[in-house]
N, CA and C of each residue as an Amber inpcrd file, in Angstrom:
protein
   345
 143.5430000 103.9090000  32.2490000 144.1730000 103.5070000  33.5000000
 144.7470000 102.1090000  33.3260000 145.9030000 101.7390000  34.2470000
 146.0280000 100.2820000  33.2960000 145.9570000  99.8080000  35.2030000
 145.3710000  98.6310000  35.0250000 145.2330000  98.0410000  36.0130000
 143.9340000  98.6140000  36.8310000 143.4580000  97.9720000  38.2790000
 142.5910000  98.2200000  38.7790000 142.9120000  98.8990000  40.2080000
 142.2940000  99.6890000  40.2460000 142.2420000 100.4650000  42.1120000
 141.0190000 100.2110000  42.8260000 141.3710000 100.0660000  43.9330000
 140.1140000  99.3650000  44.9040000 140.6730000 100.9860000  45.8900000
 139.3110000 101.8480000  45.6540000 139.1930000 102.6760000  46.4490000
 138.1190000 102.3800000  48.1680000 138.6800000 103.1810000  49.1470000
 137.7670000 103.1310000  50.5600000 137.5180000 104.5280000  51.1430000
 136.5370000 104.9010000  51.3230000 136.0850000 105.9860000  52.3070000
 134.9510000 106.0350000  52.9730000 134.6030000 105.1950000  53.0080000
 133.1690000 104.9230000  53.8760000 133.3670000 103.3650000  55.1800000
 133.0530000 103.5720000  55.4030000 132.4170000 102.4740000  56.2330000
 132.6440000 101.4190000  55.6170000 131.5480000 101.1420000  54.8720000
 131.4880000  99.9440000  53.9820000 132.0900000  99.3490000  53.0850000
 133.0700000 100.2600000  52.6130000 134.0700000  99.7420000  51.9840000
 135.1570000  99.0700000  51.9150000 135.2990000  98.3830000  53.6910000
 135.8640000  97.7880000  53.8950000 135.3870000  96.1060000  53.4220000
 134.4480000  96.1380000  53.6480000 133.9800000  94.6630000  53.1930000
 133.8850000  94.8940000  51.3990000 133.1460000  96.1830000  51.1990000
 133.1350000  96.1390000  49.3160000 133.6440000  97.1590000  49.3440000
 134.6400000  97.6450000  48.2430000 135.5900000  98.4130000  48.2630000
 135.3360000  99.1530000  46.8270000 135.3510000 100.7030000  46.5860000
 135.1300000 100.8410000  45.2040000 135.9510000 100.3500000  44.3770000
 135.8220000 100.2510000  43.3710000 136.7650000  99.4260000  42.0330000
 136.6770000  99.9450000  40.7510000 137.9570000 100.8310000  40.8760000
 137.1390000 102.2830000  39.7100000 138.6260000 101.2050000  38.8330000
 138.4020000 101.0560000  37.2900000 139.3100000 101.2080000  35.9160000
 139.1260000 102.0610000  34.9900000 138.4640000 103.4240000  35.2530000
 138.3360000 104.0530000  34.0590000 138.5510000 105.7420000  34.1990000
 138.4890000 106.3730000  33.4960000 139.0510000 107.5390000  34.1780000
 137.5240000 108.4360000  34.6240000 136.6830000 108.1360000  34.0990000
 135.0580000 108.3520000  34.2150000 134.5100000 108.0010000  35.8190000
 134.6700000 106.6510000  35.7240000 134.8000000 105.9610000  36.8940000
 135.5720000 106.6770000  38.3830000 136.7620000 107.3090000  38.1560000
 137.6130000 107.9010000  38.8600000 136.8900000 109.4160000  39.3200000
 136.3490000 110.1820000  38.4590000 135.7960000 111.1910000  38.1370000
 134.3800000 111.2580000  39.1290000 133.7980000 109.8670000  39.2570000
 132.1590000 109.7710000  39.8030000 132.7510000 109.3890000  41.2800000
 134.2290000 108.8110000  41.3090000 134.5570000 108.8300000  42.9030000
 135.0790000 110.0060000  43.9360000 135.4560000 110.9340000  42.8160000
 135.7840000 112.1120000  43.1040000 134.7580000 112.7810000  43.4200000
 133.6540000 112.4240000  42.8560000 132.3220000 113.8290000  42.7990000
 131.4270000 113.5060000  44.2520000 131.6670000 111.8630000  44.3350000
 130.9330000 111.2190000  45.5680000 131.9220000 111.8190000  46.8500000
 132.9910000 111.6460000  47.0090000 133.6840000 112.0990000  47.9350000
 133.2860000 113.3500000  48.2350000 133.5160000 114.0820000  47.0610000
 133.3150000 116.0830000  47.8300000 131.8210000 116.0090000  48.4110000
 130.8690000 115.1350000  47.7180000 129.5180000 115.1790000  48.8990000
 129.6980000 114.7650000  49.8530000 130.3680000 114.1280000  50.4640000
 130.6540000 113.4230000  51.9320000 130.7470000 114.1690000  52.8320000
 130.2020000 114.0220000  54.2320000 130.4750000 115.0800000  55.3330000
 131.9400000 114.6630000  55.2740000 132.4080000 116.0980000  56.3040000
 133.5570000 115.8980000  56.7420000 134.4710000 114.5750000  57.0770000
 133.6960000 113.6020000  57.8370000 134.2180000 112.8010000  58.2000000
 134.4510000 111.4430000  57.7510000 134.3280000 111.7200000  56.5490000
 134.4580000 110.8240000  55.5940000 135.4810000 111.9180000  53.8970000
 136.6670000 112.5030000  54.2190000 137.4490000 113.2770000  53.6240000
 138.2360000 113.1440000  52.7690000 138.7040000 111.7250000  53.0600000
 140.1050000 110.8800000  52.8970000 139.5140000 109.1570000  52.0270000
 139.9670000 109.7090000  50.9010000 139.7440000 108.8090000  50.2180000
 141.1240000 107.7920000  50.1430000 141.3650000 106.7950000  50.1180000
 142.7060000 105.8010000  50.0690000 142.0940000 104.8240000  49.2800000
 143.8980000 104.2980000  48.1690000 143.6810000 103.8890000  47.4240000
 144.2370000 102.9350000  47.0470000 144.4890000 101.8750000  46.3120000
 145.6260000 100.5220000  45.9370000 144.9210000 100.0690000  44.5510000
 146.8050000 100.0130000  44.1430000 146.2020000  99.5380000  42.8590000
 147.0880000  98.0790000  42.4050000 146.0850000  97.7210000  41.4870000
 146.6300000  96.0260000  41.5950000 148.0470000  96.4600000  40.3750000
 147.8320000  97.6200000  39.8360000 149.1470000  97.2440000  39.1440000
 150.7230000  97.2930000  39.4970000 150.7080000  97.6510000  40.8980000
 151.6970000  97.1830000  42.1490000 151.8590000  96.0310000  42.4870000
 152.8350000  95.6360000  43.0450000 152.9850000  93.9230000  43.6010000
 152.1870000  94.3170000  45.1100000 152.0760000  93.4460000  45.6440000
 151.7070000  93.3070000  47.0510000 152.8120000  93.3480000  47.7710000
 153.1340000  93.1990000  49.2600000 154.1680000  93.1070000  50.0470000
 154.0990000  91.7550000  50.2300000 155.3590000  91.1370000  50.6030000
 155.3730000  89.4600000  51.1320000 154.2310000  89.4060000  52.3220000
 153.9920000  90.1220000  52.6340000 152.8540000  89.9080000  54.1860000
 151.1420000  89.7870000  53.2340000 150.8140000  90.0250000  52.1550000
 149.9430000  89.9770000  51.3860000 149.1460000  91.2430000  51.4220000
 150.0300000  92.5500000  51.5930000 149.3890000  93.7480000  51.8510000
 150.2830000  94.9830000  50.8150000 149.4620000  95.5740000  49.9500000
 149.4990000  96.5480000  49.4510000 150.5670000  96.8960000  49.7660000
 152.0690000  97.1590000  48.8010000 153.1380000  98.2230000  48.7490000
 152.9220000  99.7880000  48.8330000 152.2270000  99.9790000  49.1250000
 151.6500000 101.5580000  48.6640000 150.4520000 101.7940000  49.2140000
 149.9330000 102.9850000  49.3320000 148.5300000 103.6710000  49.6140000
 148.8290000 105.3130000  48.9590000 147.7140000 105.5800000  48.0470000
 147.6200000 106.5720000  47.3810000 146.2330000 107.3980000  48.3750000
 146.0110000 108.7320000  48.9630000 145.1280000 109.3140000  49.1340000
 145.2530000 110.3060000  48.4220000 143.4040000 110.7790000  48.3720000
 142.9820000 112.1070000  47.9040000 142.3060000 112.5770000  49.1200000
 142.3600000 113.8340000  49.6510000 141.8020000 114.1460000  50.9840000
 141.0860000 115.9420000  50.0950000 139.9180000 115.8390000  50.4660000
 139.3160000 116.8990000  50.1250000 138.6500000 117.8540000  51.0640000
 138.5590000 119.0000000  51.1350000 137.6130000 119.5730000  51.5830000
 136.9550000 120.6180000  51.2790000 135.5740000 120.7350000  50.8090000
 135.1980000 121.2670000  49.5630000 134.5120000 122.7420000  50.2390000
 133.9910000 123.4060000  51.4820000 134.3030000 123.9360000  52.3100000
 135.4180000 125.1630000  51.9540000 136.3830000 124.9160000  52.5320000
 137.6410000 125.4640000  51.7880000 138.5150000 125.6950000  50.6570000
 137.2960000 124.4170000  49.9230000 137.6350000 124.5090000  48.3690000
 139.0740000 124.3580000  48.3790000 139.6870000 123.3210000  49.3240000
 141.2670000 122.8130000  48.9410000 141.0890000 121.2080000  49.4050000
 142.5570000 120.7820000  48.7410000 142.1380000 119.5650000  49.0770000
 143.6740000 119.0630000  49.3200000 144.0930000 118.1420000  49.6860000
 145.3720000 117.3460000  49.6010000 145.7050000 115.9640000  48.8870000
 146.8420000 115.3980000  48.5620000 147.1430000 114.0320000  47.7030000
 148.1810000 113.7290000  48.3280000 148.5920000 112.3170000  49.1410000
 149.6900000 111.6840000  49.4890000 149.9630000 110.3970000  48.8030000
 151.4440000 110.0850000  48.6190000 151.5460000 108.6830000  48.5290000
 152.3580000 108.4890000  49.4090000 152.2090000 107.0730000  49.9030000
 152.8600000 106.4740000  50.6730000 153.7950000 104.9150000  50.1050000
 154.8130000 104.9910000  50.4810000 155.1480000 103.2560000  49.9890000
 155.8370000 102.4860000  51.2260000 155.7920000 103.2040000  52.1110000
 156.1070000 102.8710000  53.0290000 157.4230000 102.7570000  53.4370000
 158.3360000 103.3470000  52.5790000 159.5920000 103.6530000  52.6100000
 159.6880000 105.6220000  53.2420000 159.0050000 106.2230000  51.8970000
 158.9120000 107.7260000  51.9350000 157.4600000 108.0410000  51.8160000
 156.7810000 108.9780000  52.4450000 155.6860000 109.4970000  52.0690000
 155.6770000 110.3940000  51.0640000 154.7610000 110.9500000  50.2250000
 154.9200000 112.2370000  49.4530000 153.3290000 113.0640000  49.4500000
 153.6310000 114.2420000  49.7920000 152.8450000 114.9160000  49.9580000
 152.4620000 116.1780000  48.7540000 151.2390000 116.7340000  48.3450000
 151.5460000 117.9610000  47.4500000 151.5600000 118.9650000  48.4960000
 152.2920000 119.9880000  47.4740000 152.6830000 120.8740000  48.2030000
 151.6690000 122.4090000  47.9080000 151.0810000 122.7420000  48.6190000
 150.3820000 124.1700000  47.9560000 150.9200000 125.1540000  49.3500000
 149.8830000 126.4680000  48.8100000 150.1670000 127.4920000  49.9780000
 149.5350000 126.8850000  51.1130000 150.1490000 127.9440000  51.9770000
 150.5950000 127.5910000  53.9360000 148.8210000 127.6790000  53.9930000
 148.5210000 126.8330000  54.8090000 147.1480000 126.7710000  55.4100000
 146.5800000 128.1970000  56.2550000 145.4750000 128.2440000  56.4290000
 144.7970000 129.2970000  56.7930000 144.5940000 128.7800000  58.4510000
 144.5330000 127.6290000  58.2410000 144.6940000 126.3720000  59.7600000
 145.6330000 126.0690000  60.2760000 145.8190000 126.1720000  61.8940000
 147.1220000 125.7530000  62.3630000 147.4340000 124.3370000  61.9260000
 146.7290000 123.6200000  62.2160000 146.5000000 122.4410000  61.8800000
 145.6630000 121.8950000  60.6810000 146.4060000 121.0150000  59.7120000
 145.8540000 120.9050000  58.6470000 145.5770000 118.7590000  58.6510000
 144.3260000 118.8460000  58.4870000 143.7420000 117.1890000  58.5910000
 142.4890000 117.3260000  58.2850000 142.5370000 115.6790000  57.6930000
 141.1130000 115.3570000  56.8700000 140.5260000 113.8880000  58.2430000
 139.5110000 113.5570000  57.2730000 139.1970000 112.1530000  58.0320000
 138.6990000 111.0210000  57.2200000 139.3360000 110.0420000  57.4460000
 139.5960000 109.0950000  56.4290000 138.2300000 108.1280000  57.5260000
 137.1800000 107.7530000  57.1890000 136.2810000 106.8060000  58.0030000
 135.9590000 107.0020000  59.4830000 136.2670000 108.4480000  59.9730000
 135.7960000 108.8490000  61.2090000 137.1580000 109.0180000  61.7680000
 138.3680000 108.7440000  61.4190000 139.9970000 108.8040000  62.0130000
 140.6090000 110.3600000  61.4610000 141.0760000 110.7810000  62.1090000
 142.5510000 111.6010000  61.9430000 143.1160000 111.5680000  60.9630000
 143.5130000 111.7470000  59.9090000 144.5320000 112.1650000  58.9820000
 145.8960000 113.4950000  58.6120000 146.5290000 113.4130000  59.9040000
 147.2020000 115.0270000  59.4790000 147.5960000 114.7160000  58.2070000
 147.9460000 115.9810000  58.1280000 148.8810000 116.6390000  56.7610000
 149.7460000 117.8120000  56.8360000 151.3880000 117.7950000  56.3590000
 151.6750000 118.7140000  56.7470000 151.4970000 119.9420000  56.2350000
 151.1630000 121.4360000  56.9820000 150.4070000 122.1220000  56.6900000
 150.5080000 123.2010000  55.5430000 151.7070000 122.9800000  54.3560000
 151.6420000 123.4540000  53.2290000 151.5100000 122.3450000  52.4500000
 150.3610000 121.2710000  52.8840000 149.7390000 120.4380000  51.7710000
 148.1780000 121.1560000  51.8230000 147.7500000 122.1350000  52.4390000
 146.4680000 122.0230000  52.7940000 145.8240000 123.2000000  51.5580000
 146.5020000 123.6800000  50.7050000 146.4620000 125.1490000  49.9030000
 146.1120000 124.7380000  48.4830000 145.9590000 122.9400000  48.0900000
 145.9490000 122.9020000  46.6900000 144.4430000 122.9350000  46.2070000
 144.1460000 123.8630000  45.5220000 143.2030000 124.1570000  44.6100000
 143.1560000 123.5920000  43.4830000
């Protein structure tokens, strides 16, 4: 991985934030997430090998939104210009959303199909 990502999905990670550089590392944040209740789904991410914005805030936010349940999960980036979403089959749900720290996360609903 080159550079560092300061991952959040809990609570607490707002004050300490995970800080995965390795792809191992990435792997044990992935495995912690799918144990998470529901409401904790939405993993978001920044990485220092981006510039910051002039306001001193992250150009970007990368999520992984899982739900292990349904055994699908979703991935967005954002830069705040365009979002990008993956694309899988049409949801089984009218509505397709995770929860990033107890909040809402839609997604639109042929992101909700990736296996």
């Amino acid at each position: 991985m080159t550079g560092v990502v300061t991952a959040y999905y809990l609570f607490e990670h707002n004050d300490a934030p995970v800080v995965v550089q390795t792809a191992d590392e990435m792997d044990r944040l992935i495995d912690d997430l799918l144990a998470q209740p529901f409401d904790n789904s939405v993993c978001t991410m920044y990485s220092s090998a981006r510039r910051d914005r002039t306001n001193g805030f992250p150009d970007h936010e990368f999520a992984v939104a899982v739900n292990p349940e349904d055994s699908v999960g979703g991935l967005w980036f954002d830069d705040f210009d365009t979002n990008w979403y993956t694309r899988g089959t049409p949801s089984r749900h009218d509505q397709v959303f995770y929860y990033h720290a107890g909040s809402e996360r839609d997604f639109p609903c042929r992101s909700g199909g990736v296996r």
